[in-house]
C-alpha positions as CSV (number, residue, x, y, z in Angstrom):
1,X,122.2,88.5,72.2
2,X,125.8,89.6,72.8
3,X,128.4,89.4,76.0
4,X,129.6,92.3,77.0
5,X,132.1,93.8,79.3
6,X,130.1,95.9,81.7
7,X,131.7,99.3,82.2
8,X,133.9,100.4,85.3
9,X,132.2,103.7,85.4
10,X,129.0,104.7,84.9
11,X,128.6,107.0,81.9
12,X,125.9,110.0,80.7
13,X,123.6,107.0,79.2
14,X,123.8,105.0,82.6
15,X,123.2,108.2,84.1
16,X,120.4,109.1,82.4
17,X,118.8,105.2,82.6
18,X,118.4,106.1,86.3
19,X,116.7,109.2,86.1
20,X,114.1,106.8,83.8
21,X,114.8,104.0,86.4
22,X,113.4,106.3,89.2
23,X,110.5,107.8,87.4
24,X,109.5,104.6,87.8
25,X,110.3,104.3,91.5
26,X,108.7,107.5,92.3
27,X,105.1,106.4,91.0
28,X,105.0,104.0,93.6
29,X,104.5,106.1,96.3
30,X,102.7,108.9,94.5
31,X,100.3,106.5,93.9
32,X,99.8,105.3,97.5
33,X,99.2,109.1,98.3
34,X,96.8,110.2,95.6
35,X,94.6,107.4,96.6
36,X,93.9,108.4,99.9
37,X,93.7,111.8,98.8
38,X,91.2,110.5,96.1
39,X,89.3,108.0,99.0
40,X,87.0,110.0,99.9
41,X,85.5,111.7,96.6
42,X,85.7,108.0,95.4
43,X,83.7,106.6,98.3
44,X,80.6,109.2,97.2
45,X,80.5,108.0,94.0
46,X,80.9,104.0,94.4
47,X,79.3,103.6,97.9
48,X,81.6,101.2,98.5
49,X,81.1,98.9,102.4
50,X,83.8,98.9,105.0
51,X,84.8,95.8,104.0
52,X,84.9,96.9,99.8
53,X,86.4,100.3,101.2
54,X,89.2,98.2,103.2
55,X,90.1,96.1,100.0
56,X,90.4,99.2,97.9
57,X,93.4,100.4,100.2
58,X,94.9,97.0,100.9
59,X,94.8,95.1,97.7
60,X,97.7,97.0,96.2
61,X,100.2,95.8,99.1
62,X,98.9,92.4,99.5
63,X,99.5,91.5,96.2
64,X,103.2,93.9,95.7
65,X,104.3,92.0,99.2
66,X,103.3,88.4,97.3
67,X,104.8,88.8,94.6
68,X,107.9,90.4,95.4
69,X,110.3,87.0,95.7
70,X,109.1,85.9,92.7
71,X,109.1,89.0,90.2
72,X,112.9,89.0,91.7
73,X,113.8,85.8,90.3
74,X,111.8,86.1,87.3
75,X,113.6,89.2,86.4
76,X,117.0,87.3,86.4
77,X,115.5,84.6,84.5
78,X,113.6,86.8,81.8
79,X,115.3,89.7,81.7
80,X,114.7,92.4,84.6
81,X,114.0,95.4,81.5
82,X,111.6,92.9,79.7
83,X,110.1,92.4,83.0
84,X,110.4,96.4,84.1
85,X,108.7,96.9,80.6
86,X,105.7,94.2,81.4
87,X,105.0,95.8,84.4
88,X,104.7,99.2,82.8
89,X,102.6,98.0,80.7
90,X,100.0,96.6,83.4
91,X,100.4,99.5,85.4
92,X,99.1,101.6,82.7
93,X,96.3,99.5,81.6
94,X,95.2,98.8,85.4
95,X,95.3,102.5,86.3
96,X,92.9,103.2,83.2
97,X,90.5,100.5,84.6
98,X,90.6,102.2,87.8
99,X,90.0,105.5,87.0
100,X,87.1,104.3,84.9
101,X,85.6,101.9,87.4
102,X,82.1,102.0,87.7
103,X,82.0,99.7,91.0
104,X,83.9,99.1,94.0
105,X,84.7,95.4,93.0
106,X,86.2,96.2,89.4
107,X,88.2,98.8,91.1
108,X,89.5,96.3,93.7
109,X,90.7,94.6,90.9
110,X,92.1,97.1,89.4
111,X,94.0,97.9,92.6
112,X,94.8,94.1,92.8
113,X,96.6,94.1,88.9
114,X,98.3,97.5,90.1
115,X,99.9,95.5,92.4
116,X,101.2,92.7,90.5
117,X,102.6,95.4,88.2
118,X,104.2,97.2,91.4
119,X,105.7,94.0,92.6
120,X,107.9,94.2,89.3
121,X,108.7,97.6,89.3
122,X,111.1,98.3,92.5
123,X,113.1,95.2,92.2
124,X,113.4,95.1,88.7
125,X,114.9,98.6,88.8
126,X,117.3,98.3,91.6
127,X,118.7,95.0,90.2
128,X,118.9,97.2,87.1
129,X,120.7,99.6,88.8
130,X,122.9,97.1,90.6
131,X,124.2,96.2,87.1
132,X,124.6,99.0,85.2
133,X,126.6,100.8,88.1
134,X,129.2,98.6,89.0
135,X,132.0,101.4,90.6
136,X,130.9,101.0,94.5
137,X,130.7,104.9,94.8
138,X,128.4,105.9,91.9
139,X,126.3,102.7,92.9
140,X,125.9,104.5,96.1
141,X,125.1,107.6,94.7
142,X,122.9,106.0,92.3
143,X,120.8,103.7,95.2
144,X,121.3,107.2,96.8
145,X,119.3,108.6,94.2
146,X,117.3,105.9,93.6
147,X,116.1,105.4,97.2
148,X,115.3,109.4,97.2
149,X,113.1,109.4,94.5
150,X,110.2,107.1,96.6
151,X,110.5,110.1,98.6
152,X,110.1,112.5,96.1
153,X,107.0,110.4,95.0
154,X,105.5,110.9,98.3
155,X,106.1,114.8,97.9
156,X,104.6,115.2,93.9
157,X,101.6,113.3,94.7
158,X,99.9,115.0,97.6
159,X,100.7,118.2,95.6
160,X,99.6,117.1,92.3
161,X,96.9,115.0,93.3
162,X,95.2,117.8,95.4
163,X,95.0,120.1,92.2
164,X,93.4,117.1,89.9
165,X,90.9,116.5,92.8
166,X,90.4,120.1,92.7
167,X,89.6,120.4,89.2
168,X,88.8,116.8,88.1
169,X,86.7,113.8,89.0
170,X,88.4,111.2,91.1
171,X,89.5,108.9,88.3
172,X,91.6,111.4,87.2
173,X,94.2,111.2,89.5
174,X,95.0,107.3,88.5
175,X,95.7,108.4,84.8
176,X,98.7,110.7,85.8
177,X,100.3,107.1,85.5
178,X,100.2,106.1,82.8
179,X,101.9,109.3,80.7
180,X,104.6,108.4,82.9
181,X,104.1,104.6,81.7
182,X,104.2,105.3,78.4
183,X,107.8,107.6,78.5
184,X,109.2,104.7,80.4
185,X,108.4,102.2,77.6
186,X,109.8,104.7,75.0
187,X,113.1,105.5,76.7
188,X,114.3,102.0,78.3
189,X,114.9,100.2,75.1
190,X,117.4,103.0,74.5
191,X,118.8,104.0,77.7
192,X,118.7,101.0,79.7
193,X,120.5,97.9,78.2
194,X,119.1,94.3,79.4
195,X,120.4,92.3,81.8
196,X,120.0,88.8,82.7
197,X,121.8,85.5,84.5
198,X,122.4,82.7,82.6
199,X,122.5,80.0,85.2
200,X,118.9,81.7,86.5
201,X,116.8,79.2,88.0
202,X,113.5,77.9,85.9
203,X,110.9,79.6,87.3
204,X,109.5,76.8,90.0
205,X,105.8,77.2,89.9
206,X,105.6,75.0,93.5
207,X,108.2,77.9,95.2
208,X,106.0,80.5,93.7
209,X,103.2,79.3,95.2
210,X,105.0,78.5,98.3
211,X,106.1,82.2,98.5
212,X,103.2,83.8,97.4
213,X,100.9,82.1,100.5
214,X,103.3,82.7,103.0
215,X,103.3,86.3,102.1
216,X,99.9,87.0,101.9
217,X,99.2,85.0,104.9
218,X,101.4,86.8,107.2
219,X,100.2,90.0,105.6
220,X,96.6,89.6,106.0
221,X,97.5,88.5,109.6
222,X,99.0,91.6,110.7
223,X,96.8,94.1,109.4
224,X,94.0,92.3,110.9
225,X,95.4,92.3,113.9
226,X,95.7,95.9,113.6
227,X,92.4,96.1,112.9
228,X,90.7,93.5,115.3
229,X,92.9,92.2,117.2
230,X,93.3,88.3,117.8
231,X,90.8,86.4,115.7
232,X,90.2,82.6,115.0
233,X,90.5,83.0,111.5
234,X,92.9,85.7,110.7
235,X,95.0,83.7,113.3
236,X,95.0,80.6,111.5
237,X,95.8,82.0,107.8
238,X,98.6,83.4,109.7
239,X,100.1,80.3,110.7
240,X,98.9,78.3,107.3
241,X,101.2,81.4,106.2
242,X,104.4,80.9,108.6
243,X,103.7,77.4,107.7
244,X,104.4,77.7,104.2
245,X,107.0,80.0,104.9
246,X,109.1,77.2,106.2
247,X,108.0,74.6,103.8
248,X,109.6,77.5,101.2
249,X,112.9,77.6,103.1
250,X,112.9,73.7,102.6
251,X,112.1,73.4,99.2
252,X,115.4,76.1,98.6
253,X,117.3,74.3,100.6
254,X,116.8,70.6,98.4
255,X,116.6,72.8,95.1
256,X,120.0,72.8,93.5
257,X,119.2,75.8,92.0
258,X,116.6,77.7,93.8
259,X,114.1,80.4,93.3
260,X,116.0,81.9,96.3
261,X,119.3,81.8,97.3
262,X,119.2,81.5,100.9
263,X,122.8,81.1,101.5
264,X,123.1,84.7,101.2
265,X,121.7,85.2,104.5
266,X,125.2,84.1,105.8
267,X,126.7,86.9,104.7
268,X,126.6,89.5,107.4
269,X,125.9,92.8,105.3
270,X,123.2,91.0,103.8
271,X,121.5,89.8,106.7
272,X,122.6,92.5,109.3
273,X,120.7,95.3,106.6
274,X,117.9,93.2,106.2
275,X,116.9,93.2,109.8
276,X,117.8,97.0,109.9
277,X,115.5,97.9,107.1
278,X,112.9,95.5,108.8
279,X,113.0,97.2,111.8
280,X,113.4,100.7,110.8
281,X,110.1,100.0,108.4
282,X,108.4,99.1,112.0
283,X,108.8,102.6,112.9
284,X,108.8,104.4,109.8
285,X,105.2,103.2,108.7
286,X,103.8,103.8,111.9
287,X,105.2,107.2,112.6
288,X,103.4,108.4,109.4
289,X,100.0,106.7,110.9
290,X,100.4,108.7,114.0
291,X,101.5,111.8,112.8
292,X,98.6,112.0,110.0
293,X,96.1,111.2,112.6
294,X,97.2,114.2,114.8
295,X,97.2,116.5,111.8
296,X,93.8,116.1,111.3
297,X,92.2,115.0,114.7
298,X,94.3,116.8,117.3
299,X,95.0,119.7,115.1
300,X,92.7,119.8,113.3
301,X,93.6,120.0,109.6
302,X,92.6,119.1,106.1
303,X,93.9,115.9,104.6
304,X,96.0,118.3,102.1
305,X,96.9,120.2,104.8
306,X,97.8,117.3,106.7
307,X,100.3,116.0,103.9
308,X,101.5,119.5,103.2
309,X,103.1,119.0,106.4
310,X,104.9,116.1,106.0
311,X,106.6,117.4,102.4
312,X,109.5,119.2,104.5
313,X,110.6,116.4,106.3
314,X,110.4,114.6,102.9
315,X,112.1,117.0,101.4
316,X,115.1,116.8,103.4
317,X,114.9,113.1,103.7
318,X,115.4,112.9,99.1
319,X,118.5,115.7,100.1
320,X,119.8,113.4,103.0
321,X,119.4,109.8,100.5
322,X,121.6,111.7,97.9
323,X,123.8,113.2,100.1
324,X,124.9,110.3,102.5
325,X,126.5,108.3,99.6
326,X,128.8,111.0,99.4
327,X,129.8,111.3,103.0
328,X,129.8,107.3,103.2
329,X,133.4,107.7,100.6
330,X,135.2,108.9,103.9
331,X,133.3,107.6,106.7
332,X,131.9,104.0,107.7
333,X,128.8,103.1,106.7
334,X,128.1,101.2,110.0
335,X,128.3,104.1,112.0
336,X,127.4,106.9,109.5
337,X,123.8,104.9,109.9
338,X,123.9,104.1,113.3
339,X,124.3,107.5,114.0
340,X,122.2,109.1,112.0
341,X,119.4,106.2,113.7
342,X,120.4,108.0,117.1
343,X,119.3,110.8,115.6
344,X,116.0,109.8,114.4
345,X,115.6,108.2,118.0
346,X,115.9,111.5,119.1
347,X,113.5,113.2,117.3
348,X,111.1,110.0,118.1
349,X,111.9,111.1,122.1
350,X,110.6,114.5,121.3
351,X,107.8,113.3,120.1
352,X,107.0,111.4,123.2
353,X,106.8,115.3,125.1
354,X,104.4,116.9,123.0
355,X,100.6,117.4,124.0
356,X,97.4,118.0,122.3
357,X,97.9,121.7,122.4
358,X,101.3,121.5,120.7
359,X,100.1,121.9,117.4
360,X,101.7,120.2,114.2
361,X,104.6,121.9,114.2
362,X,106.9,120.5,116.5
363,X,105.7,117.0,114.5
364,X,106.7,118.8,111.2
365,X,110.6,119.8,112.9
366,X,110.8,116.0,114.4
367,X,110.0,114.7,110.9
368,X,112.1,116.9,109.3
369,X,115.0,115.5,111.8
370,X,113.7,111.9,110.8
371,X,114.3,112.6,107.1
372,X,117.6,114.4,108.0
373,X,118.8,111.5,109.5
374,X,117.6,108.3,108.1
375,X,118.6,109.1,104.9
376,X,121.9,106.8,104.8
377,X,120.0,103.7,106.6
378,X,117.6,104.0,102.8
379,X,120.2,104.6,100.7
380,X,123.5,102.8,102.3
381,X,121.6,100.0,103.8
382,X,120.2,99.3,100.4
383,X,123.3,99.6,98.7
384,X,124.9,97.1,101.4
385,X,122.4,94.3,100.9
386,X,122.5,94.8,96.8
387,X,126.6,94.6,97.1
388,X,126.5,91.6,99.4
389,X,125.0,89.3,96.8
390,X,126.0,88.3,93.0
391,X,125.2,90.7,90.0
392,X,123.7,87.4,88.7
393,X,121.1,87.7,92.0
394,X,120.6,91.3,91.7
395,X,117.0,90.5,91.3
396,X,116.4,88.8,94.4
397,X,118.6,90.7,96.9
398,X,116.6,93.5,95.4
399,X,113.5,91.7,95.9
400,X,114.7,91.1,99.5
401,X,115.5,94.2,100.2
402,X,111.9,95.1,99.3
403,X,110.5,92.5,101.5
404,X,111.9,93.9,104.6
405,X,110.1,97.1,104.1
406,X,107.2,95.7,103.3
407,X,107.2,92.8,106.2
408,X,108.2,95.8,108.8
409,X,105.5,98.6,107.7
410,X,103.0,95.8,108.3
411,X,104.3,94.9,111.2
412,X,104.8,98.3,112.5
413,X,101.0,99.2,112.3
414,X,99.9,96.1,113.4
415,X,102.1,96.2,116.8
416,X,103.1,99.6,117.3
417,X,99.5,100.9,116.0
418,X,98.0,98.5,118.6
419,X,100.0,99.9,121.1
420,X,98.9,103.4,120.3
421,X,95.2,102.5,120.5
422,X,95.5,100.2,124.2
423,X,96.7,103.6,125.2
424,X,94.0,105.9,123.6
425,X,91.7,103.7,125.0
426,X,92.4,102.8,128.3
427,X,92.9,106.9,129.3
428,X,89.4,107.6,127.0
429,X,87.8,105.2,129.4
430,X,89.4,106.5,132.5
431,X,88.9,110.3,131.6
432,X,85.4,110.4,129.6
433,X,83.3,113.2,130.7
434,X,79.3,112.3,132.5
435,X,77.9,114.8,129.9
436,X,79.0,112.8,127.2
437,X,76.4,110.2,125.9
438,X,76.9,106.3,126.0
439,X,76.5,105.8,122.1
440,X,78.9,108.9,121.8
441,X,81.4,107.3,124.1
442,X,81.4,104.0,122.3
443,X,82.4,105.5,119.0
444,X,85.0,107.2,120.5
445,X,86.6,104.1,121.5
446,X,87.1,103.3,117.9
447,X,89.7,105.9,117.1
448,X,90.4,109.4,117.7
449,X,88.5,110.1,114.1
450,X,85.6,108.6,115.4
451,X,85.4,110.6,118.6
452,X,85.9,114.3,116.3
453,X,82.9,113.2,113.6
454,X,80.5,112.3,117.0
455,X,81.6,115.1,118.4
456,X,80.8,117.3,116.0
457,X,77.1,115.7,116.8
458,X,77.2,116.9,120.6
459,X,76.3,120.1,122.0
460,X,78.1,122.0,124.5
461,X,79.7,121.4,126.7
462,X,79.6,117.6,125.8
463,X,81.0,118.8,122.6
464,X,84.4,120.1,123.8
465,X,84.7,117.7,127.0
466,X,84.4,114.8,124.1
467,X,87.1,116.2,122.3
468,X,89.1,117.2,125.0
469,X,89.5,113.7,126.3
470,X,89.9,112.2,123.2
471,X,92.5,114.3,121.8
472,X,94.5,114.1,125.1
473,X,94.2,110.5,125.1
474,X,95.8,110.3,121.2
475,X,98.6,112.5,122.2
476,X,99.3,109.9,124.9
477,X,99.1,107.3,122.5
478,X,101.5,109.0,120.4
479,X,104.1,109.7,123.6
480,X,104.2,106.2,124.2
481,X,104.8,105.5,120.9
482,X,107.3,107.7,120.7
483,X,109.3,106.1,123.3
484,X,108.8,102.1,121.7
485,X,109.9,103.7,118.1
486,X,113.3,105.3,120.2
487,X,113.9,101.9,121.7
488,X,113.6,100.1,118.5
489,X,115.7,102.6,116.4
490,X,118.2,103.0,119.2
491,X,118.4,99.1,119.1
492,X,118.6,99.0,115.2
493,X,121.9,101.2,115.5
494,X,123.6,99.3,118.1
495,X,123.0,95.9,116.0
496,X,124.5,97.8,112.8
497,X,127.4,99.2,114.3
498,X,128.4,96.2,116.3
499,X,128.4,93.9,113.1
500,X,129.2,96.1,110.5
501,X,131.6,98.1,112.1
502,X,134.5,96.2,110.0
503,X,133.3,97.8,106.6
504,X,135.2,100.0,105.4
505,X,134.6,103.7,103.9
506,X,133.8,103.7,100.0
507,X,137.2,105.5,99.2
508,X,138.8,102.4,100.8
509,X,136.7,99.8,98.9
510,X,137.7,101.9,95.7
511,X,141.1,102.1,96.2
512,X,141.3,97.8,96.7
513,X,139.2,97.6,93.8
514,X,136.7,95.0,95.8
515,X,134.9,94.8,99.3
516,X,138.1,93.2,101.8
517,X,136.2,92.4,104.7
518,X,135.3,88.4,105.5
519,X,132.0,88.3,104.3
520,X,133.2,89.9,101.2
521,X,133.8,86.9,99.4
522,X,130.6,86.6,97.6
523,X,130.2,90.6,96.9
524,X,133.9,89.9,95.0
525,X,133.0,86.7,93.3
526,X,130.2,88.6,91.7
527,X,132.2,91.9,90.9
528,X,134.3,88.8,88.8
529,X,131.4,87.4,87.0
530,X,129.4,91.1,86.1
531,X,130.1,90.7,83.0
532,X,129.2,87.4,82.0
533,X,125.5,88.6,82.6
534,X,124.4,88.8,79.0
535,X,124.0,92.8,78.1
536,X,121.6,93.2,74.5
């Protein structure tokens, strides 16, 4: 193994690493959406209970939001392409066991595997990333790219997956990975070179445990609160979680070199982008929840039809992730994404008008807006926290960065989601027609779904005053919503721009040839010691 000087500029080959870099990006969330599309062919076949049907869905993220602090620091221990390269290769194998899985349990743990896999794949490629482009414009426009390719996932797989559902069995739709697997193991040994820190940290099997509880404490917390609300038990592996969270923080603290370096967190455009993507994935998770549920409940849609509508606000959202790196060369960052979060609080407004007669598109116009305009916040608030640490702890800003959305989406569909259903249910209960029978009135209770399948069970009139109700009720779930998601954004962007407002354009930061603003120290210091990370 060599040292290398690390180039100033980006060439064709770095170039082309990324566009292998986010193939593997973009399975991530193709995956998430050809399983629900697959959910419920594979529910016929298995028969799997609430509970196995629950674990099927939630498996994946438990285990990615686990494992995400420690896949970070491995990768700058290991190497993060060695690592990049073990992940394809259990991503492959574990989407073959799925789409052969003759039971629900083998296909849980098949899900489960996916997700360590997954836990390597986004941080290992953005640290990648981080090193190969080390001229702070084209790592914009590569994060740019980078961050628009999730996106683009989310676009390919309702597409692609509704024509193998169409003419395939269920499986089928779990193998599209691993062709992609397989190009990815063939091209990085000769695109992307490897990368990793010498003075990495051993791998600290207590931190690992440490951070791999507190995780999937705090995870399974929220999303049974989501689901159930307050419960003895759910409660308390929360708080065995929070507990080991800070018994973590400790351990890094004593560690002389730790897992994680928590004295990033004093660097403002660390931290400050953190809590932005945090909050933002509050929102972001839980807009998608609502607006999927209006597709098909209110308006009454397919499940292809319903994703359909979301791919033009997608689409615009991969445009805006590319684009605002460019626009970022002559304007601030801080206030490029603050205002584009005005925006998207705008379009979250809008959606506090609509009614159940609206139909989807205004929805389809407000999402389009939301893609329009968080585009920088995903790309530049990336970019921010990767910049803000070392090149020799690319891996776990990356991993942080990862966290964030992950911690926020949960949070945003336990909280936000909860919200939404005190409000269904409190005007269902308030407006419910006489006609409608007592058993049909209590499953309507459960969700807007519910109400539409017992519906469908009633005759008329009950039939239409049940869904009626119901679907007024959601859109009133959704306007108040709409409202707490403007609040929240509108908050996000006033944070940002008041402590980031200092940062200067990328031009600027180009022409000093490092980051000059006081918290710049440590984004410098790395920019010095790039190129001792040892390059094969």
């Amino acid at each position: 193994m060599s040292t290398i000087d690390i180039p100033a500029r980006a060439g064709r080959r770095e170039w082309a690493a990324l566009a292998v870099l986010s193939l593997a990006a973009m399975l991530m969330t193709f995956d998430m959406f050809v399983l629900l599309l697959a959910l419920p062919d594979l529910s016929a076949d298995l028969r799997p209970s609430t509970v196995e049907q629950l674990w099927i869905l939630d498996i994946y993220g438990f285990v990615v939001g686990g494992f995400l602090v420690t896949m970070g620091t491995l990768g700058d221990r290991i190497g993060r392409r060695r690592l990049l390269q073990l992940g394809a290769i259990f991503f492959a194998v574990a989407s073959i066991i799925a789409a052969y899985a003759p039971t629900a349990e083998l296909l849980i743990a098949a899900r489960a595997l996916l997700g360590l896999a997954g836990a390597t794949l986004a941080p290992s490629t953005l640290a990648l990333i981080s090193n190969m482009f080390r001229d702070p414009a084209q790592m914009g426009q590569a994060i740019g790219i980078w961050a628009g390719s999730f996106a683009l996932g989310s676009i390919l797989g309702p597409v692609v997956g509704g024509f193998m559902l169409a003419h395939f069995w269920w499986g089928s739709v779990f193998l599209i990975a691993v062709p992609v697997m397989v190009v990815l193991l063939v091209l990085l040994p000769i695109l992307v070179p490897e990368f990793k820190s010498p003075d990495a940290p051993k791998l600290d099997l207590a931190s690992a445990a440490l951070s791999l509880g507190a995780m999937l404490g705090f995870i399974y917390f929220i999303k049974e609160l989501s689901r159930y609300g307050l419960e003895p038990l759910s409660t308390a592996i929360g708080l065995a979680g929070v507990a080991l969270g800070i018994v973590f923080a400790k351990r890094q603290l004593r560690l002389a070199n730790p897992m994680l370096d928590l004295s990033m967190f004093r660097n403002r455009k660390f931290s400050t982008m953190l809590v932005g993507l945090l909050l933002y994935g509050i929102v972001g998770a839980s807009c998608l929840l609502f607006m999927t549920q209006f597709f098909t409940s209110v308006s009454n849609l397919s499940p292809l039809q319903a994703a359909l509508c979301l791919l033009p606000g997608m689409v615009v959202a991969v445009a805006s992730s590319m684009i605002a790196p460019l626009v970022a060369r002559r304007v601030r960052p801080a206030y490029l994404i603050g205002y584009g979060l005005f925006g998207v609080a705008a379009a979250f407004i809008w959606f506090s008008q609509i009614d159940a007669t609206s139909g989807p598109l205004p929805l389809i116009i407000g999402y389009a807006i939301i893609g329009l305009c968080d585009g920088p916040l995903v790309s530049l608030g990336t970019g921010l926290v990767i910049s803000a640490a070392p090149p020799e702890k690319a891996g776990q800003s990356s991993s942080m960065a990862q966290v964030s959305n992950e911690a926020g989406a949960a949070l945003g569909v336990a909280l936000l989601g909860s919200v939404g259903s005190l409000v269904y249910i409190s005007q269902l209960d308030a407006t419910m027609p006489a006609d409608v029978p007592a058993a049909a009135a209590d499953a309507a209770r459960e969700n807007v779904a519910g109400a539409v399948a017992e519906a469908g069970q009633l005759a008329e009139p009950a039939r239409t005053d049940l869904l009626d109700v119901a679907r007024d009720a959601f859109t009133s779930g959704v306007n108040v919503f709409g409202w707490v998601a403007a609040v929240v954004v509108v908050a996000a962007a006033v944070f940002i721009i008041g402590t980031l407002k200092h940062v200067p354009p990328m031009s600027e930061v180009e022409e000093q040839g490092q980051d000059q603003d006081p918290d710049g120290a440590q984004a410098a210091e790395g920019a010095a010691v790039g190129a001792s990370d040892q390059v094969k």
